[in-house]
C-alpha positions as CSV (number, residue, x, y, z in Angstrom):
1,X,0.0,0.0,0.0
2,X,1.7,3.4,-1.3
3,X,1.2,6.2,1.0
4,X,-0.3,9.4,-0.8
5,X,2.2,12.8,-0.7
6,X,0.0,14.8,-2.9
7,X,-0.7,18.0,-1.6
8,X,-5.1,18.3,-1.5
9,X,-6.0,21.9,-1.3
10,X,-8.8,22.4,1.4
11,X,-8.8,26.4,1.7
12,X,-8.7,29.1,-0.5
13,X,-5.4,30.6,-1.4
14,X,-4.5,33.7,-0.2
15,X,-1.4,36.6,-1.0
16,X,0.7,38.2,1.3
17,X,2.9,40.9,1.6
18,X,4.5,43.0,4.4
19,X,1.5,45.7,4.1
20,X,-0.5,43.2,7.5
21,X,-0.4,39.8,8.8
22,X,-3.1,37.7,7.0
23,X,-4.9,34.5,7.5
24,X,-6.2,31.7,5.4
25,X,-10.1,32.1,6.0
26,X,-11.0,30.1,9.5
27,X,-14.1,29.3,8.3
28,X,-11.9,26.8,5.5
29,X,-9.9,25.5,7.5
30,X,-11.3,22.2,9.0
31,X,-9.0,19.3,8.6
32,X,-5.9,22.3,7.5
33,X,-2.8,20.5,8.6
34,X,0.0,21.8,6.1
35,X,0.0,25.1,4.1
36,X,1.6,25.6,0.7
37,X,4.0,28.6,0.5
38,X,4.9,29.8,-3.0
39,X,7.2,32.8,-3.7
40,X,5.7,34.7,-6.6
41,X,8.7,37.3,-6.8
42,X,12.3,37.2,-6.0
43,X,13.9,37.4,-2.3
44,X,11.1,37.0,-0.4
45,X,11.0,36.1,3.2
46,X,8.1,34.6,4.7
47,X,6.8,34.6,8.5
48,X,4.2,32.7,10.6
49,X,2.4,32.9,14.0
50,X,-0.4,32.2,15.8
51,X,-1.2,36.3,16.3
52,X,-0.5,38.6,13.6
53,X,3.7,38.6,13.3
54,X,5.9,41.3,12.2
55,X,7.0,42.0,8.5
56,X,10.4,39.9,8.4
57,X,13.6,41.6,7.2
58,X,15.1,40.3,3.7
59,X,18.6,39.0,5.4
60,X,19.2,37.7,9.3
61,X,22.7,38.7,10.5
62,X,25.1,35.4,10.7
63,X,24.2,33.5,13.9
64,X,21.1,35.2,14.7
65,X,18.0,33.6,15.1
66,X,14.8,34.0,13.3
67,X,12.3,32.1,14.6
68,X,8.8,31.1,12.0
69,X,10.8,32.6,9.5
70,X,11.4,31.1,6.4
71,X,13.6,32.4,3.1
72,X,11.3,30.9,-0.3
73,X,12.5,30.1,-3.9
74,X,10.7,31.3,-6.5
75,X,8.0,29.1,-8.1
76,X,9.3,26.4,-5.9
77,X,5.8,24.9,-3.6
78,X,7.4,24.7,0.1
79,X,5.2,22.8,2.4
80,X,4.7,23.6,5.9
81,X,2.5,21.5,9.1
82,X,1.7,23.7,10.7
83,X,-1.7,24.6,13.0
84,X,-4.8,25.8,11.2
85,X,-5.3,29.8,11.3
86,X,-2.0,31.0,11.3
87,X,-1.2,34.1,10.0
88,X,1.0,34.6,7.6
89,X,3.2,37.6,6.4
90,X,6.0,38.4,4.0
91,X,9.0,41.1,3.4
92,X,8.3,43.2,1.1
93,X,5.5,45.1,-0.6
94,X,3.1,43.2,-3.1
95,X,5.0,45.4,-6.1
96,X,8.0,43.7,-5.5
97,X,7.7,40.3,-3.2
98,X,4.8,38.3,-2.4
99,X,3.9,34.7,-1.4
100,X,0.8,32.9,-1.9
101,X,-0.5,30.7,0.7
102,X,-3.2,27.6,0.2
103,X,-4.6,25.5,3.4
104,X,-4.3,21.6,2.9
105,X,-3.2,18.3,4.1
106,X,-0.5,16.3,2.8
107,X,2.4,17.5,0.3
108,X,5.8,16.9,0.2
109,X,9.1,18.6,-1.1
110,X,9.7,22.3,-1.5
């Protein structure tokens, strides 16, 4: 019996930027266990929380930490389990870096 890694969106996808912390509707998200982060734009920088986090800076100095923080490659699906209704935020403006972000279960790769 194979096990299935396909990613099976169950909420609507949202875009964010570094304008305010956003959500994936909570009304969509019953059974959410991983959410699909893809980098639309160059350099962009993506942050999580269970309240609404800060706008992440592009680049962490060497040895510092950055906690719910993660860098994204362009066009490149990163998966992440995570708790439903986290919000989600990115670094930069949606000119010039933005991330969309779809509610699901399963997926793997990034």
């Amino acid at each position: 019996m194979s096990i299935d890694t396909t990613f099976h969106p169950l909420a609507g996808t949202i875009v964010v930027d570094s304008t305010a912390a956003a959500q994936v509707k909570q009304a969509g998200q019953l059974g959410v266990t991983t959410f699909r982060c893809v980098a639309r734009i160059a350099n962009a920088v993506l942050a999580w929380g269970v309240t609404a986090p800060s706008a992440p800076a592009d680049y962490t100095a060497v040895g510092a930490q950055a906690p719910n923080t993660i860098k994204l490659t362009v066009g490149v699906a990163c998966y992440l389990e995570l708790p439903p209704n986290m919000f989600f935020i990115s670094n930069a403006v949606f000119a010039t870096s933005n991330v969309e972000i779809t509610g699901g279960i399963g997926g793997v790769g990034g």
